[in-house]
PQR file of N, CA, C, O and H, with PARSE charges and radii, in Angstrom:
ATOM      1  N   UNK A   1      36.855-134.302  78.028 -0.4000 1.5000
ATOM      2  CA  UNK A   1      36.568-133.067  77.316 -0.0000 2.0000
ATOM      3  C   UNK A   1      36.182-131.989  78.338  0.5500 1.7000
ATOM      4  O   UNK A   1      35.860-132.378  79.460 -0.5500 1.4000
ATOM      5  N   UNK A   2      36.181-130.785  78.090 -0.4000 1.5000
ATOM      6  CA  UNK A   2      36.073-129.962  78.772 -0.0000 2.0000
ATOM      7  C   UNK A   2      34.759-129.762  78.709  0.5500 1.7000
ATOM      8  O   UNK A   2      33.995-130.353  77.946 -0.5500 1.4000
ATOM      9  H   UNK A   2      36.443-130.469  77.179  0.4000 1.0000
ATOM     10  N   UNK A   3      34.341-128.579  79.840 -0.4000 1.5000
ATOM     11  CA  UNK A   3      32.789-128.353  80.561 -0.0000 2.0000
ATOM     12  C   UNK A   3      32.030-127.687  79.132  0.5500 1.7000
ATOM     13  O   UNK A   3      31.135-128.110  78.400 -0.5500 1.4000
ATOM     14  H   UNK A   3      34.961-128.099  80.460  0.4000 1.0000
ATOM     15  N   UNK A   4      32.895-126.384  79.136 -0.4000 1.5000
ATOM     16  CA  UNK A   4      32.171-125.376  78.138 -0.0000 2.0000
ATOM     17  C   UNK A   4      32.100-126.036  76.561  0.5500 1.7000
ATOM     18  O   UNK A   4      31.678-125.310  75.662 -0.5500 1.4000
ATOM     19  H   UNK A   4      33.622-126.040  79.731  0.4000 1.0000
ATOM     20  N   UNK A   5      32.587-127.629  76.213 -0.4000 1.5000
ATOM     21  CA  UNK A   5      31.876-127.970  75.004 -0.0000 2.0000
ATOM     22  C   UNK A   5      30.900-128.524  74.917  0.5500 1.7000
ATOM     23  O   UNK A   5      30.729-129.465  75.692 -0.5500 1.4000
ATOM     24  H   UNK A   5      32.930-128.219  76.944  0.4000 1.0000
ATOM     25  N   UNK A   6      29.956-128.223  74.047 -0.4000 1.5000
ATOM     26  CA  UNK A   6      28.321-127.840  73.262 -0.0000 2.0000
ATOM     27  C   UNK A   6      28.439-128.951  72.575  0.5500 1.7000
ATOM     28  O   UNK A   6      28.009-129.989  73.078 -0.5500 1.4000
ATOM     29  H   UNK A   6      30.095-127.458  73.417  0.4000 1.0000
ATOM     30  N   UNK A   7      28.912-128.965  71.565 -0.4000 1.5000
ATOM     31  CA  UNK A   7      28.539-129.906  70.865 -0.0000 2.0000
ATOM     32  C   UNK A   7      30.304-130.984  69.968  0.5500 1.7000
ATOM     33  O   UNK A   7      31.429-130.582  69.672 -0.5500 1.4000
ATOM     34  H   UNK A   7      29.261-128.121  71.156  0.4000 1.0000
ATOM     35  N   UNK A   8      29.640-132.341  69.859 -0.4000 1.5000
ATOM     36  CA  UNK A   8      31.101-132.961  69.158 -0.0000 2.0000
ATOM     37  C   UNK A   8      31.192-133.349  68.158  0.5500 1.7000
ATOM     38  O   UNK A   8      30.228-133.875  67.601 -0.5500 1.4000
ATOM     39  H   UNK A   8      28.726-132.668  70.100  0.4000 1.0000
ATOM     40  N   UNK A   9      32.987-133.167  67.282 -0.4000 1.5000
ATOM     41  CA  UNK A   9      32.535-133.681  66.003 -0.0000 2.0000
ATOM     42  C   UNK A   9      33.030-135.175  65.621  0.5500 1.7000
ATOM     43  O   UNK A   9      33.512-135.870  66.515 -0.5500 1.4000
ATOM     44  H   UNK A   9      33.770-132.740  67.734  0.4000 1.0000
ATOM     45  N   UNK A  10      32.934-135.594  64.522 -0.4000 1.5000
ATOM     46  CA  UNK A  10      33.250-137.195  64.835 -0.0000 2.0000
ATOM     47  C   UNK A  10      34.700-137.399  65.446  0.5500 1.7000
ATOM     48  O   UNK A  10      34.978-138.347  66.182 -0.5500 1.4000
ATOM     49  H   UNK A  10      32.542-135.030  63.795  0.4000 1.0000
ATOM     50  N   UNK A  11      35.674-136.324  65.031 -0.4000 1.5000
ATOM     51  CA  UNK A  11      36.944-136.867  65.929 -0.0000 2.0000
ATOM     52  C   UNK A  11      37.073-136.926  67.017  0.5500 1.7000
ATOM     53  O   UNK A  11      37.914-137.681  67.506 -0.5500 1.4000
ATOM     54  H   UNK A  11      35.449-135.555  64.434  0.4000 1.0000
ATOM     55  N   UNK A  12      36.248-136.112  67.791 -0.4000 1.5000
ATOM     56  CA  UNK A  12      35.595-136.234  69.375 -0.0000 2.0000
ATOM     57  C   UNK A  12      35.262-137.794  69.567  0.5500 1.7000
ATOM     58  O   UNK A  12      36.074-138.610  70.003 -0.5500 1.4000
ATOM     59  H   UNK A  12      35.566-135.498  67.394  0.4000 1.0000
ATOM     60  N   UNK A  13      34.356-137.995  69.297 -0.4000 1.5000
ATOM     61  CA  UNK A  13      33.814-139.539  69.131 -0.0000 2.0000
ATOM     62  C   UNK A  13      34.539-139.747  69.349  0.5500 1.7000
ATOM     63  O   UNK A  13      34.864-139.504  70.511 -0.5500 1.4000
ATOM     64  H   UNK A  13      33.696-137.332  68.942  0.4000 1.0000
ATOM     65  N   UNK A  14      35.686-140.524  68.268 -0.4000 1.5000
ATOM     66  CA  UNK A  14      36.949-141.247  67.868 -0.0000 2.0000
ATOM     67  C   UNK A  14      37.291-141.380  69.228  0.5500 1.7000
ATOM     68  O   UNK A  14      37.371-142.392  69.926 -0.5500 1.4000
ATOM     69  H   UNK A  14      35.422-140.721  67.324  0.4000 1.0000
ATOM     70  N   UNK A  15      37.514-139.979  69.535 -0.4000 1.5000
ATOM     71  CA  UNK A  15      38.305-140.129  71.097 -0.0000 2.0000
ATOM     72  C   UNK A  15      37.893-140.645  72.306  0.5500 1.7000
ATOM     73  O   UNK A  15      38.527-141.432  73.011 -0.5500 1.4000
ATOM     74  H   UNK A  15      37.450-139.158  68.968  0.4000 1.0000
ATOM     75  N   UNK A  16      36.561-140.064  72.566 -0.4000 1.5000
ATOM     76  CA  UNK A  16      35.225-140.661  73.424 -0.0000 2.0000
ATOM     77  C   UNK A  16      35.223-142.078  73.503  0.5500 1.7000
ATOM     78  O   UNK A  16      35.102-142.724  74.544 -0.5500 1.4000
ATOM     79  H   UNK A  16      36.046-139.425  71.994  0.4000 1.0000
ATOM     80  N   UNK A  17      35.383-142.601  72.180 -0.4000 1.5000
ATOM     81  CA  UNK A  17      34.808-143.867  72.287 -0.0000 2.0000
ATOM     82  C   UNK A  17      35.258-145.341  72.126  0.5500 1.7000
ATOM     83  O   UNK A  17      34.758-146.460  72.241 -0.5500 1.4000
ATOM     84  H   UNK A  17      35.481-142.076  71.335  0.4000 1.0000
ATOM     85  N   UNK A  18      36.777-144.635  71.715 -0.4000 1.5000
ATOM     86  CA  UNK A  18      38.736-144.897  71.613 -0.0000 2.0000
ATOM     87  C   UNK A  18      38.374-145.862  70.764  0.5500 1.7000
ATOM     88  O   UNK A  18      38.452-147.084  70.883 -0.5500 1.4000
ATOM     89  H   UNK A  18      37.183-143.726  71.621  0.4000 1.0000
ATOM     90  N   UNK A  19      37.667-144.697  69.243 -0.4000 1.5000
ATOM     91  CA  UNK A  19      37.377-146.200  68.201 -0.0000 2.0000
ATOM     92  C   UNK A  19      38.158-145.447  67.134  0.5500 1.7000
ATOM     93  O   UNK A  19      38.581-144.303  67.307 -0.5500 1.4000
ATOM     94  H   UNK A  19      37.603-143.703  69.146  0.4000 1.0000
ATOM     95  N   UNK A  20      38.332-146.188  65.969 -0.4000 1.5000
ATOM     96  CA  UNK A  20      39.110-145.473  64.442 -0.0000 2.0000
ATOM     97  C   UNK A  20      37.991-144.062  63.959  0.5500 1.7000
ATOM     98  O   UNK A  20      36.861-144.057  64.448 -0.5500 1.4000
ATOM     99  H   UNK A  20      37.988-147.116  65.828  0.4000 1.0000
ATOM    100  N   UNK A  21      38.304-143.213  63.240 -0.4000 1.5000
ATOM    101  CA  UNK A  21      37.355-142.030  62.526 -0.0000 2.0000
ATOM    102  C   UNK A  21      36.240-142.573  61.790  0.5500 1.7000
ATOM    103  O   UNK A  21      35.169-141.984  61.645 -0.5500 1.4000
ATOM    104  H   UNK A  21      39.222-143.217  62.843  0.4000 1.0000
ATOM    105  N   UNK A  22      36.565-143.896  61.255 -0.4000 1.5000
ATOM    106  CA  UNK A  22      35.603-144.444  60.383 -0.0000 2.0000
ATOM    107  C   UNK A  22      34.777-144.898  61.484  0.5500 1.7000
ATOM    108  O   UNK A  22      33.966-143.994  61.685 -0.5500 1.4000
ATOM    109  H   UNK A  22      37.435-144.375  61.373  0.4000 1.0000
ATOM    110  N   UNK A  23      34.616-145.683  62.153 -0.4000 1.5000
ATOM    111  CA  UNK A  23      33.736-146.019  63.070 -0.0000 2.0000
ATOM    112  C   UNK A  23      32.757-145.303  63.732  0.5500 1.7000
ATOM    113  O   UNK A  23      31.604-145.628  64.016 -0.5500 1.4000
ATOM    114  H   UNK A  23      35.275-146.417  61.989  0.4000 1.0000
ATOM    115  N   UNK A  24      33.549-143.986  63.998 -0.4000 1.5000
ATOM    116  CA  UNK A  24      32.905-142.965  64.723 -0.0000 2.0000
ATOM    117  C   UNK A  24      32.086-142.156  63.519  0.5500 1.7000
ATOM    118  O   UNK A  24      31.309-141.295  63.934 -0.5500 1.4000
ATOM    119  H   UNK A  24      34.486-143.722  63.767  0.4000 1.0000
ATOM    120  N   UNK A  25      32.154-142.304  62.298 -0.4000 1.5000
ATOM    121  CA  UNK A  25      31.356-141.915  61.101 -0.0000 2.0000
ATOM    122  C   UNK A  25      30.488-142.900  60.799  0.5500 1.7000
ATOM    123  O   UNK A  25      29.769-142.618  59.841 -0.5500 1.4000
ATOM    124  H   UNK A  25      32.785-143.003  61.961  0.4000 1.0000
ATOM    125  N   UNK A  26      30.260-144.217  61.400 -0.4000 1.5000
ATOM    126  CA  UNK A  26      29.365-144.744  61.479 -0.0000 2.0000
ATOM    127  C   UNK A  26      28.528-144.643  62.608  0.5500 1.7000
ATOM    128  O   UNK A  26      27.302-144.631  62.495 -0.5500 1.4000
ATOM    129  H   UNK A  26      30.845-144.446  62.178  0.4000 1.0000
ATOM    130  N   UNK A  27      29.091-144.574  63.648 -0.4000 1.5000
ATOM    131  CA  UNK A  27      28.008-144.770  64.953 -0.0000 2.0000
ATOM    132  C   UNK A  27      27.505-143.342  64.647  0.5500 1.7000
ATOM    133  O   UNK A  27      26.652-142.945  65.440 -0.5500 1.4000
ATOM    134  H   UNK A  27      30.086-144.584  63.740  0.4000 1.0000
ATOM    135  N   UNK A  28      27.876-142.435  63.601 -0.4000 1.5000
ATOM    136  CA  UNK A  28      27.135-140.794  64.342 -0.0000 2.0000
ATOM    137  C   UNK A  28      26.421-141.307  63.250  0.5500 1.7000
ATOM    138  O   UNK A  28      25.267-141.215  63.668 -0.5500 1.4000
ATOM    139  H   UNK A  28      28.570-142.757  62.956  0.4000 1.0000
ATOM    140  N   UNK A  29      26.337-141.870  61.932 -0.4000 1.5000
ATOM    141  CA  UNK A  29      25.095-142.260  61.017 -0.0000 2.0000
ATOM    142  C   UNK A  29      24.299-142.903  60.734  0.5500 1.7000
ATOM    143  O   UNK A  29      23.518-142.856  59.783 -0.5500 1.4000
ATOM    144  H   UNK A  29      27.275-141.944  61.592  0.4000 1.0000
ATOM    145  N   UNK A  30      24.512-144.184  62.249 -0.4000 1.5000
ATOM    146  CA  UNK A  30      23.765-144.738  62.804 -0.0000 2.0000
ATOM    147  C   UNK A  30      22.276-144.018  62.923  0.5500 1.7000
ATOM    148  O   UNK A  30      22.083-142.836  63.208 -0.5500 1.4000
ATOM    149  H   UNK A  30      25.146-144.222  63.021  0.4000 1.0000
ATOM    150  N   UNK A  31      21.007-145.284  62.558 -0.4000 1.5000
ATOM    151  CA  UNK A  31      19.967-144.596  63.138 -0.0000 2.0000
ATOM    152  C   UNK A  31      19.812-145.153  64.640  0.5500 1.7000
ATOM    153  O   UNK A  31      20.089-146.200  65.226 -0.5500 1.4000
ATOM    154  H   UNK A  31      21.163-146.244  62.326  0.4000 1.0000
ATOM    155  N   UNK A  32      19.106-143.656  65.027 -0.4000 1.5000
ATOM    156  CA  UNK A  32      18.874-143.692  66.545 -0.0000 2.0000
ATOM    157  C   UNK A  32      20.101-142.801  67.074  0.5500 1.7000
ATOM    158  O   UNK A  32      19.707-142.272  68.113 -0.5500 1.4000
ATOM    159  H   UNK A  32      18.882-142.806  64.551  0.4000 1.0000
ATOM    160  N   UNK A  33      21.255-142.461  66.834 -0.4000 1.5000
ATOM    161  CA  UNK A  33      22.707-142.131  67.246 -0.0000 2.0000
ATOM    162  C   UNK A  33      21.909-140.107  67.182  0.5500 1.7000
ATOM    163  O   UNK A  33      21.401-139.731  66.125 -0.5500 1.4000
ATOM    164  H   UNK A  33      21.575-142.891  65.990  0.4000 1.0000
ATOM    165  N   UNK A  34      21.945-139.462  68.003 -0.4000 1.5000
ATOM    166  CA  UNK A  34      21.606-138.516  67.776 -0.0000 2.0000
ATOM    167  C   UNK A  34      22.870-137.440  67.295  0.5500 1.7000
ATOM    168  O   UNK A  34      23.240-136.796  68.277 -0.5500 1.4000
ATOM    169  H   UNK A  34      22.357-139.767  68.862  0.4000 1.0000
ATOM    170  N   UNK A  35      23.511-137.132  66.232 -0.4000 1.5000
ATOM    171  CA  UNK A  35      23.446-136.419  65.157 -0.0000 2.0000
ATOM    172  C   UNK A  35      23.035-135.785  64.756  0.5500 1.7000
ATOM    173  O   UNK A  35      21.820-135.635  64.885 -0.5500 1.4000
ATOM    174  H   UNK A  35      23.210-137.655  65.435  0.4000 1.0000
ATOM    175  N   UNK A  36      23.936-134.844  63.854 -0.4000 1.5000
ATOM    176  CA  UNK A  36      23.051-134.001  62.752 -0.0000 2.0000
ATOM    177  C   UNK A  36      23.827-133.068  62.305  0.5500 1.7000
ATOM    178  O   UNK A  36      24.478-132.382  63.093 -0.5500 1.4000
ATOM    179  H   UNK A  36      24.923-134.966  63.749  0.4000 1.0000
ATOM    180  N   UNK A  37      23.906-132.831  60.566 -0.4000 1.5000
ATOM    181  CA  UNK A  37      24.875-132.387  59.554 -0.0000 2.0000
ATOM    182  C   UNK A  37      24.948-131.045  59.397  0.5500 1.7000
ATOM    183  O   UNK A  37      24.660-130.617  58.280 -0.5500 1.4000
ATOM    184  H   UNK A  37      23.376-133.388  59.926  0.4000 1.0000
ATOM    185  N   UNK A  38      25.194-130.440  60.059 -0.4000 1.5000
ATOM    186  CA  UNK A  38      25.057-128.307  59.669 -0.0000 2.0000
ATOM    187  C   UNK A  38      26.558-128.623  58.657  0.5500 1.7000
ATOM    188  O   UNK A  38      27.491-129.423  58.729 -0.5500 1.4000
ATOM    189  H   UNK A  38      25.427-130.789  60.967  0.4000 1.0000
ATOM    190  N   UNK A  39      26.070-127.246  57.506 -0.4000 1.5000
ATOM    191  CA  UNK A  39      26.840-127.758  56.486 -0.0000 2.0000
ATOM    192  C   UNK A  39      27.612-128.872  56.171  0.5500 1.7000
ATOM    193  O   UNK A  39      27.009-129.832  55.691 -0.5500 1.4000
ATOM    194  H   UNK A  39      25.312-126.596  57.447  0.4000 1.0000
ATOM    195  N   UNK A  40      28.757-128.952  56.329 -0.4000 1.5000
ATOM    196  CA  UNK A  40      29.540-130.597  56.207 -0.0000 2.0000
ATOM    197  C   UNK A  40      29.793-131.400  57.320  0.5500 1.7000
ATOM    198  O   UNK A  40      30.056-132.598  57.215 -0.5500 1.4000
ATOM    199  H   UNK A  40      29.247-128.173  56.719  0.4000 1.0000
ATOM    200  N   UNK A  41      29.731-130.845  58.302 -0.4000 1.5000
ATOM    201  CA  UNK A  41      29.843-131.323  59.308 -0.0000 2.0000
ATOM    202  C   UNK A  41      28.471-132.473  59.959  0.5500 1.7000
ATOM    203  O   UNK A  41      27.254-132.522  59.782 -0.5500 1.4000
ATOM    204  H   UNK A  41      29.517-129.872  58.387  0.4000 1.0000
ATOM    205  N   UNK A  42      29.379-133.209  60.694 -0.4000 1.5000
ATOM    206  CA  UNK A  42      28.069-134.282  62.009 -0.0000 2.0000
ATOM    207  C   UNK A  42      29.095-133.670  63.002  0.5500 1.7000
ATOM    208  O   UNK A  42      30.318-133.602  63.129 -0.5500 1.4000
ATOM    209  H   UNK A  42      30.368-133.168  60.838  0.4000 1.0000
ATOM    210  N   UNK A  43      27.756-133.184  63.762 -0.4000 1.5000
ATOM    211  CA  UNK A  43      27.714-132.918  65.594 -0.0000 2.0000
ATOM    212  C   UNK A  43      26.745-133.210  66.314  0.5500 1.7000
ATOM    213  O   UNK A  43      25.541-133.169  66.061 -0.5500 1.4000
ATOM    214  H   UNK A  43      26.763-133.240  63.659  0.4000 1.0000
ATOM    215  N   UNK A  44      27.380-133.561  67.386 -0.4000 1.5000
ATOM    216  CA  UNK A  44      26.381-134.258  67.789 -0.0000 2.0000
ATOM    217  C   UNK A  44      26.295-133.596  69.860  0.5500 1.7000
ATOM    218  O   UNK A  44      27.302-133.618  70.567 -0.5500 1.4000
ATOM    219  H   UNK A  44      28.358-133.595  67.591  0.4000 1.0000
ATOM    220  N   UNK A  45      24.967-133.125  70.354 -0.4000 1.5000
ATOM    221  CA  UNK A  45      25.274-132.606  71.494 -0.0000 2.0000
ATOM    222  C   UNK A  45      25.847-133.340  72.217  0.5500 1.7000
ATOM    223  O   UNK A  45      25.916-134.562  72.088 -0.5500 1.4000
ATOM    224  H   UNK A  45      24.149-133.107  69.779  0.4000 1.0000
ATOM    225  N   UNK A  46      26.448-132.512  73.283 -0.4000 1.5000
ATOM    226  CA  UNK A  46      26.647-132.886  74.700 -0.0000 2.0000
ATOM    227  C   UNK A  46      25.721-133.541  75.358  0.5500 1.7000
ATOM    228  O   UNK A  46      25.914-134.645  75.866 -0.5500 1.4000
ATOM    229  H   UNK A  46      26.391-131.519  73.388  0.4000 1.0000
ATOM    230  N   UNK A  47      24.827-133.017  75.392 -0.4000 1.5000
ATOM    231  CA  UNK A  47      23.789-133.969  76.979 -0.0000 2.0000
ATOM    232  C   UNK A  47      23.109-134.869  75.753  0.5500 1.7000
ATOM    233  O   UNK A  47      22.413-135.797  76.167 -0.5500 1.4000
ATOM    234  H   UNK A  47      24.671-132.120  74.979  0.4000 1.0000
ATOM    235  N   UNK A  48      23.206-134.735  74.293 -0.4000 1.5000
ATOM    236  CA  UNK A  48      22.395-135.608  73.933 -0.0000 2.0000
ATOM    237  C   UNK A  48      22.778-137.144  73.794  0.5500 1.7000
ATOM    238  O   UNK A  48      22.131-138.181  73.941 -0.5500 1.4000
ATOM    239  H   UNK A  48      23.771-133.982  73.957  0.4000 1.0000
ATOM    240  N   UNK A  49      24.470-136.785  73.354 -0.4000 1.5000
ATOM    241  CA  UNK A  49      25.265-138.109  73.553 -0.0000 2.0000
ATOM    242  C   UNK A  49      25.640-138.556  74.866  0.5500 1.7000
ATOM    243  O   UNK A  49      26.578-139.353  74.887 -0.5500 1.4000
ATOM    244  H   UNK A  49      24.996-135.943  73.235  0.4000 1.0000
ATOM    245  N   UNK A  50      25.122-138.228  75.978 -0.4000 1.5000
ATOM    246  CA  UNK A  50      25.296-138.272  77.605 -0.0000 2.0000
ATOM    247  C   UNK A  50      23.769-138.881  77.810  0.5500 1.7000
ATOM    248  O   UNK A  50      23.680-139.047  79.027 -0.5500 1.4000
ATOM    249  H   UNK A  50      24.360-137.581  75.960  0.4000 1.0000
ATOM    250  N   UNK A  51      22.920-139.161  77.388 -0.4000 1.5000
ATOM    251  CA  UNK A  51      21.624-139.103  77.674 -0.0000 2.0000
ATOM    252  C   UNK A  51      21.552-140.495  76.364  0.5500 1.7000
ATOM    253  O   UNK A  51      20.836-141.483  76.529 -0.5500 1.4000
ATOM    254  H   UNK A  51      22.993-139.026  76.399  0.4000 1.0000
ATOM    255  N   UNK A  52      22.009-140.389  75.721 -0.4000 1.5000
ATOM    256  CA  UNK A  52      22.240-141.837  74.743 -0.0000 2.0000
ATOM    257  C   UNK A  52      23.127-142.944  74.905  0.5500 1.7000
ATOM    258  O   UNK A  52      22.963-144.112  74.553 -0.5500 1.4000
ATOM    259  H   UNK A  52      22.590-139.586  75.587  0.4000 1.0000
ATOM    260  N   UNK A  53      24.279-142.303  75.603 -0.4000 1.5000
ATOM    261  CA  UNK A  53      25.056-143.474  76.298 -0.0000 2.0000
ATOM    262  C   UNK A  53      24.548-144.152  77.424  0.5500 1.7000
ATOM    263  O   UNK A  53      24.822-145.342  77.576 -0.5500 1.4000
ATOM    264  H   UNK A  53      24.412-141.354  75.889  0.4000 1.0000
ATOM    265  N   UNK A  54      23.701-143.425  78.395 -0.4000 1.5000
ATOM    266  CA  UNK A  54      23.257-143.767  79.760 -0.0000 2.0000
ATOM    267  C   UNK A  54      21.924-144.545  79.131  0.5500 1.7000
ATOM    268  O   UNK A  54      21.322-145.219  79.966 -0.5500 1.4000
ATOM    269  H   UNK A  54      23.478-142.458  78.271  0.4000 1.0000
ATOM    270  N   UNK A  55      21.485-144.550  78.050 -0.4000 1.5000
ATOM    271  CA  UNK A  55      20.074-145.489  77.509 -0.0000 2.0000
ATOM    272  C   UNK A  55      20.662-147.065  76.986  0.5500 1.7000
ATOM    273  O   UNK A  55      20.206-148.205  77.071 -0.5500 1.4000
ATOM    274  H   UNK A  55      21.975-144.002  77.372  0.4000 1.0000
ATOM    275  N   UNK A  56      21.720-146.561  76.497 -0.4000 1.5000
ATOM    276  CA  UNK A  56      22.678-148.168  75.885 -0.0000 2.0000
ATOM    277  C   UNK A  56      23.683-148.334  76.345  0.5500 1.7000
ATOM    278  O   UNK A  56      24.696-148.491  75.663 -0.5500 1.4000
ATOM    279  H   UNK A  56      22.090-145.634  76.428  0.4000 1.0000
ATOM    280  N   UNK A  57      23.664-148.344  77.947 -0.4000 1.5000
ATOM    281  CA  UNK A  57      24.818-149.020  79.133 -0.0000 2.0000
ATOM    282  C   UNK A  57      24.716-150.080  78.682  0.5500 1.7000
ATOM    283  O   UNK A  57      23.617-150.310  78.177 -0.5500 1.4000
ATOM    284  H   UNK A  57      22.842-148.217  78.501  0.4000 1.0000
ATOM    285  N   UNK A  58      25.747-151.194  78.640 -0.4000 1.5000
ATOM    286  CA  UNK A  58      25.268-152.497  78.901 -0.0000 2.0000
ATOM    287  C   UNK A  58      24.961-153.052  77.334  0.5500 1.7000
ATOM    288  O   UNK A  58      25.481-154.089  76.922 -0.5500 1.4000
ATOM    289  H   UNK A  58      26.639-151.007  79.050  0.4000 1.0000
ATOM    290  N   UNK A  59      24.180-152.347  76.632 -0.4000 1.5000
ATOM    291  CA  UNK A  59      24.004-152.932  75.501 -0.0000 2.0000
ATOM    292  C   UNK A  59      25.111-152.847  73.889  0.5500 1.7000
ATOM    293  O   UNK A  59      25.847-151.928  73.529 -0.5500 1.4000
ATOM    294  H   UNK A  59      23.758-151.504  76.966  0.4000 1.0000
ATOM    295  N   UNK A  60      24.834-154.162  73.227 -0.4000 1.5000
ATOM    296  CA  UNK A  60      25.627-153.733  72.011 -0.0000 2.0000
ATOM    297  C   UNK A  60      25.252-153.014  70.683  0.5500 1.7000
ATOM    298  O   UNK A  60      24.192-153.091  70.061 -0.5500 1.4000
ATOM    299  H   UNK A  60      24.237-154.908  73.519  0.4000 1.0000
ATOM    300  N   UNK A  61      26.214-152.399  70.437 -0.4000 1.5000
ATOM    301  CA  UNK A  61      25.794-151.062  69.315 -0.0000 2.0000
ATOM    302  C   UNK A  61      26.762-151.523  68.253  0.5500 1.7000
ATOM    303  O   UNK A  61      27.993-151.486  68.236 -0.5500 1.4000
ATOM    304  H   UNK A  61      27.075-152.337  70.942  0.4000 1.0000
ATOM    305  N   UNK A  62      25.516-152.156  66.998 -0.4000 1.5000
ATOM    306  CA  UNK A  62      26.508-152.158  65.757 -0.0000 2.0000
ATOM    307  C   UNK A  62      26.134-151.678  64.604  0.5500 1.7000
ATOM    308  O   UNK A  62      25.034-151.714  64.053 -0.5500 1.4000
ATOM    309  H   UNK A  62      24.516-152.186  67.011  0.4000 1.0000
ATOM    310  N   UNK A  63      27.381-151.110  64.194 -0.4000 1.5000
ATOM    311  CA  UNK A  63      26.906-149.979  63.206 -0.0000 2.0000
ATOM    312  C   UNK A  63      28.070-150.600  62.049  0.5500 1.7000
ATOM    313  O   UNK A  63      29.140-151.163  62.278 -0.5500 1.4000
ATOM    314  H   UNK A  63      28.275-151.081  64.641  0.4000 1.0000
ATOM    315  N   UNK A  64      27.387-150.247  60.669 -0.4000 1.5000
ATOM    316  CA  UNK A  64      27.842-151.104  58.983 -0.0000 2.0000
ATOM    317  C   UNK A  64      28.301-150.290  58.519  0.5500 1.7000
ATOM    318  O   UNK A  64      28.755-150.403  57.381 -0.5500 1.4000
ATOM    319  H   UNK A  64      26.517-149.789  60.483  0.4000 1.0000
TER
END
């Protein structure tokens, strides 16, 4: 992704995280997953999902 994006929406994820849309609508409604719904939308920051991946290197993340 490029420098100047702020914030992502779940199809970002999707891509980020080379999982299906549904998945990535779970890990962003995951608790703990930092998120958050402005009108219909989940976005989720830049450094915040950079700063959440670098906390759960290594570990497994499962989301229902």
């Amino acid at each position: 992704m490029e420098d100047d994006i702020v914030m992502y929406t779940v199809k970002d994820l999707s891509v980020i995280f080379r999982c299906g849309i549904n998945q990535a609508y779970s890990l962003a409604k995951a608790n703990g997953f930092p998120s958050m719904k402005i009108g219909g939308k989940i976005l989720t920051e830049k450094r915040m999902l950079e700063d959440w991946i670098k906390k759960h290197r290594g570990k497994s993340v499962v989301t229902n």
